[in-house]
C-alpha positions in Angstrom: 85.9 -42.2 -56.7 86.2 -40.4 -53.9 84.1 -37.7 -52.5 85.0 -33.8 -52.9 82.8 -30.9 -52.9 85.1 -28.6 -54.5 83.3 -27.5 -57.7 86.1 -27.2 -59.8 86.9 -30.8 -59.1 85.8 -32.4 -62.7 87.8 -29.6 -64.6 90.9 -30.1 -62.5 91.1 -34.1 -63.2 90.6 -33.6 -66.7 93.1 -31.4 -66.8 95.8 -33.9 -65.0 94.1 -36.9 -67.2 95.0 -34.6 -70.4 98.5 -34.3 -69.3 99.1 -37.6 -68.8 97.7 -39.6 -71.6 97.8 -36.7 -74.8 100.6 -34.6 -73.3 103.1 -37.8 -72.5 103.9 -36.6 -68.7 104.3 -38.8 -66.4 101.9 -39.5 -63.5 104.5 -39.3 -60.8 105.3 -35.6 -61.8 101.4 -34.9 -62.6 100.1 -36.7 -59.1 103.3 -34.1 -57.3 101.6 -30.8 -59.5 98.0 -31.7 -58.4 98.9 -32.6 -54.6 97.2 -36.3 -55.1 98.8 -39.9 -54.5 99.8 -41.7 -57.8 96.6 -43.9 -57.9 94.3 -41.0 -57.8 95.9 -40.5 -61.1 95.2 -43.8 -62.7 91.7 -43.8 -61.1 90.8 -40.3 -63.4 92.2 -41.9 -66.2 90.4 -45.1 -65.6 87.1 -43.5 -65.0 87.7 -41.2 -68.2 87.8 -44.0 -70.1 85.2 -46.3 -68.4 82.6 -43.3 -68.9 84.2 -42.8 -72.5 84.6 -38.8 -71.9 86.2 -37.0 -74.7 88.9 -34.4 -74.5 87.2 -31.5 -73.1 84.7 -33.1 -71.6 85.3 -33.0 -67.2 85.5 -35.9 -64.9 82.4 -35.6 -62.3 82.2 -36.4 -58.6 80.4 -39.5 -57.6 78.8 -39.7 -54.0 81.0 -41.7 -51.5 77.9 -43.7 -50.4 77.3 -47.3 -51.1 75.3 -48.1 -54.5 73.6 -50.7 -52.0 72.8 -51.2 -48.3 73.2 -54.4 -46.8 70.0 -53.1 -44.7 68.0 -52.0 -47.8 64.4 -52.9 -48.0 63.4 -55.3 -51.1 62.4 -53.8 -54.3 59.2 -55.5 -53.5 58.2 -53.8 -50.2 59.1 -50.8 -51.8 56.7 -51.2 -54.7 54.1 -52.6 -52.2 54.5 -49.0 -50.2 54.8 -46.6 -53.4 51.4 -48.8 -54.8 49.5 -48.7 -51.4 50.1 -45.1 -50.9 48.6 -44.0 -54.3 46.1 -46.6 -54.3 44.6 -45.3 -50.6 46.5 -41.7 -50.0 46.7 -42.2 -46.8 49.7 -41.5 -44.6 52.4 -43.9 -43.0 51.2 -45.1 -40.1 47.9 -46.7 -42.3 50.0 -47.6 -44.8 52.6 -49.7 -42.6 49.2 -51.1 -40.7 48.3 -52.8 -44.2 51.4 -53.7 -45.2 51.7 -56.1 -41.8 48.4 -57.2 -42.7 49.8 -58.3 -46.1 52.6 -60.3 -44.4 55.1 -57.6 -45.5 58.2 -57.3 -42.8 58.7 -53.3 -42.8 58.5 -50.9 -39.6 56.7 -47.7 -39.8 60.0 -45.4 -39.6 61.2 -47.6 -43.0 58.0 -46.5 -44.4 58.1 -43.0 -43.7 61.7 -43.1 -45.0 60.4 -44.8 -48.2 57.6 -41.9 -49.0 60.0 -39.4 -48.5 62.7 -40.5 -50.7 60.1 -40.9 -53.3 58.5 -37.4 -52.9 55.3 -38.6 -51.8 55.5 -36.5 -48.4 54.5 -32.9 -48.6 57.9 -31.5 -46.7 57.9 -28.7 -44.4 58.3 -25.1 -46.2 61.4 -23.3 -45.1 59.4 -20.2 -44.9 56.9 -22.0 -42.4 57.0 -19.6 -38.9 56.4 -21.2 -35.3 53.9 -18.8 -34.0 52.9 -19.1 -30.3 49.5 -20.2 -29.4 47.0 -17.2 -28.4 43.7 -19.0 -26.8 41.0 -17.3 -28.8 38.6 -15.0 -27.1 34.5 -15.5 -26.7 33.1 -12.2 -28.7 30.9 -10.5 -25.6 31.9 -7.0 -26.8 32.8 -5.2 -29.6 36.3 -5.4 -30.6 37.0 -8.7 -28.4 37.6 -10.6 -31.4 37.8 -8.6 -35.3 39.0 -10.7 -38.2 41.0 -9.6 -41.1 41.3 -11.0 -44.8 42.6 -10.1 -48.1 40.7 -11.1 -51.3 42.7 -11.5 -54.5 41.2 -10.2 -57.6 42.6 -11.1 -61.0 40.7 -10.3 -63.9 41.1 -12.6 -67.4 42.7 -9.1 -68.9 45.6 -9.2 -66.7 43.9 -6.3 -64.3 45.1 -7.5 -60.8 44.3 -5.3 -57.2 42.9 -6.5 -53.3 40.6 -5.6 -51.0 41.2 -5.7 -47.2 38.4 -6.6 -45.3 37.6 -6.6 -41.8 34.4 -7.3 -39.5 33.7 -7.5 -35.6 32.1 -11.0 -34.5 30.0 -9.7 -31.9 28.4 -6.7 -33.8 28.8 -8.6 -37.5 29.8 -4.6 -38.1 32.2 -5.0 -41.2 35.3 -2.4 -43.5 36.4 -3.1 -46.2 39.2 -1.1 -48.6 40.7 -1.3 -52.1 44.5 -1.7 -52.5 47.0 -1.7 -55.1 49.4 -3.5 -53.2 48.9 -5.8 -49.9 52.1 -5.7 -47.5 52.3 -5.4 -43.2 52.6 -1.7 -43.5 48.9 -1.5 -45.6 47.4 -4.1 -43.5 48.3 -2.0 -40.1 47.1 1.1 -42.0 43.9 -0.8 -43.3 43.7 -2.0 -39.8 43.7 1.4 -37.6 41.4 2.9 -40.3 38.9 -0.1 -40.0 39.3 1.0 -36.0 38.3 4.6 -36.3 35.7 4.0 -39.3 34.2 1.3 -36.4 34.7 3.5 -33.5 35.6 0.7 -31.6 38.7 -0.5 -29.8 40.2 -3.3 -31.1 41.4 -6.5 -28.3 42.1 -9.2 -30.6 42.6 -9.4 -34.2 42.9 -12.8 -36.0 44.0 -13.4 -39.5 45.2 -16.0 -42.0 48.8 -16.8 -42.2 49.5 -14.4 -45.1 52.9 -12.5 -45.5 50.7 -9.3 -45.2 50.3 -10.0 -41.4 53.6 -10.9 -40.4 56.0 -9.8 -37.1 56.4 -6.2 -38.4 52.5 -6.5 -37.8 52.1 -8.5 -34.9 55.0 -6.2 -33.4 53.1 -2.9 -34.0 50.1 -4.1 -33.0 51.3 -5.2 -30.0 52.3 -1.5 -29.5 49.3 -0.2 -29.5 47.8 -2.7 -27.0 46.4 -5.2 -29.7 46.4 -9.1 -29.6 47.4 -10.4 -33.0 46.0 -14.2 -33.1 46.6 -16.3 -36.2 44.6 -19.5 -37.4 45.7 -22.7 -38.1 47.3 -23.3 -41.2 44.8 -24.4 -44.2 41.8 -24.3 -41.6 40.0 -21.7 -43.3 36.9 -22.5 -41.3 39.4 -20.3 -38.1 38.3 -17.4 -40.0 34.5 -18.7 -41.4 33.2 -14.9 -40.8 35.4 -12.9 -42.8 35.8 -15.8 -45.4 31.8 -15.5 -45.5 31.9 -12.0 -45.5 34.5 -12.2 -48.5 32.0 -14.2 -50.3 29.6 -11.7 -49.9 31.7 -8.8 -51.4 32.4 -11.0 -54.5 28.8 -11.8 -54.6 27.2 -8.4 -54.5 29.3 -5.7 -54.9 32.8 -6.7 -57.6 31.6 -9.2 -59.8 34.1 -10.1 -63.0 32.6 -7.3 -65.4 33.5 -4.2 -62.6 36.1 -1.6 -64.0 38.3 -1.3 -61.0 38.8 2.5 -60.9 34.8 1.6 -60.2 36.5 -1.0 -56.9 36.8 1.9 -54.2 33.1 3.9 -54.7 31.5 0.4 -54.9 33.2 -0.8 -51.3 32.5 2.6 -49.9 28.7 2.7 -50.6 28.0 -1.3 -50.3 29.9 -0.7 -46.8 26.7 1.9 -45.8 24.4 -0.8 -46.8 25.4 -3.8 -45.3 26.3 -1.8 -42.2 23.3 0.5 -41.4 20.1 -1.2 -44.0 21.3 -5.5 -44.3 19.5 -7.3 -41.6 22.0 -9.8 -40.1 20.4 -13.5 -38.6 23.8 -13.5 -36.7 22.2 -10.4 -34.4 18.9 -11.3 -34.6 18.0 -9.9 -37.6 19.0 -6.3 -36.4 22.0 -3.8 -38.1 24.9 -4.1 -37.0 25.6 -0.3 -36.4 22.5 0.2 -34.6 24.2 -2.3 -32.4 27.0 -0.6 -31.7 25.2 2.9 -31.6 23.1 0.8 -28.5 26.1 -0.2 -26.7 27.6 3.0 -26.5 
């Protein structure tokens, strides 16, 4: 049958079918009511009965295409790229490689096509962004480079909340907050606040490729005469200070059994400590605010 996107397609031709064969009309005057040709007619009522549909029961669309190519690889190659790719995991090009190796007649855009019809090709997201390169800076001073995280906390009891945190490379001088909620306008206030509790002026900030730190971000950064540089997607090592830093938080200061109305005091007097009293082998075993106190 032919092909028609209309959704109301099926109903529509079991409605003419119904007329014809319980109602007695005639297909002439039925084709002229629907605005079809005769033999669309007795093509409904052929495939109503071929696909044994009862009365109420609509006639579907079927795809125009061909049930076969002429060009269509064997059943074989295709079971020999399917098995090759969940026997090794490894992508097309390897896998059309082995294949020629096995004697197997396939070219490497056939095998890409393959995976993907089968689903065995992680597809782009539609909510991937193209976000232009920013070379990333050498840490000489403070505030050349500062990354920013978020840390997920859910508790078995259903208790979930974040914490932003934040930390300058070159001084290892870190922030950290608690928050209900993570969005761009709480990472830009978590962000100027991590600024002034620093006293330093930010140049470049880096961060994941969260939702949290998105154009409404980068744009009001940009305003105030900041670089917003993201990392590469699912490289977390891009961000290996903060990540370690995050590590630390969950380490010392929230472990699982912490009440969170306990979350804020605990950042705020952990942040004293690691800041001012937590030798750091980054900075030669020095504090990081001294650092910044020296500089200045």
């Amino acid at each position: 049958m032919s092909y028609c996107s209309n959704p109301h397609a099926p109903k529509a031709r079991r409605a003419a079918v119904n007329e014809v064969v319980r109602d007695g009309s005639s297909v002439v005057d039925i084709a002229r009511r629907y605005g079809v040709h005769r033999t669309t007619v007795h093509r409904w009522i052929k495939k109503a009965r071929e696909l044994d549909l009862r009365w109420n029961a609509n006639i579907p669309t079927f795809s125009s295409a061909p049930i076969k190519n002429a060009k269509s690889l064997p059943k074989e190659t295709v079971k020999a790229i399917i098995d090759e790719r969940r026997r090794s995991g490894r992508g097309a090009y390897f896998i059309h490689l082995e294949l020629l190796e096995q004697g197997y007649e396939v070219s490497l855009s056939s095998v890409k096509r393959t995976l993907r019809r089968e689903g065995l090709t992680k597809s782009r997201s539609k909510w991937a962004r193209c976000r232009p390169h920013v070379p990333r800076p050498r840490a000489e001073a403070p505030g050349d480079l500062v990354q920013i995280d978020t840390i997920h906390f859910h508790w078995v009891d259903g208790t979930r909340f974040y914490v932003y945190t934040l930390i300058d490379l070159y001084s290892r001088a870190a922030y950290a907050e608690y928050s209900k909620r993570i969005n761009q306008v709480n990472s830009l206030a978590f962000t100027l606040r991590g600024r002034d509790y620093l006293g330093i002026e930010f140049k470049t900030v880096q961060t994941d490729n969260g939702s949290e730190f998105g154009k409404w971000f980068n744009d009001q950064l940009k305003a105030k005469g900041i670089t917003l540089r993201h990392s590469r997607v699912r490289k977390s090592n891009d961000n290996a200070h903060i990540e370690r830093f995050n590590r630390t938080i969950q380490e010392e200061v929230l472990p699982r059994s912490v009440l969170e109305e306990k979350v804020p005091e605990k950042i705020w007097q952990y942040l004293i400590y690691y800041n001012q009293f937590r030798r750091h082998s980054a900075i030669d075993g020095g504090y990081p605010l001294d650092l910044l106190e020296w500089l200045e």
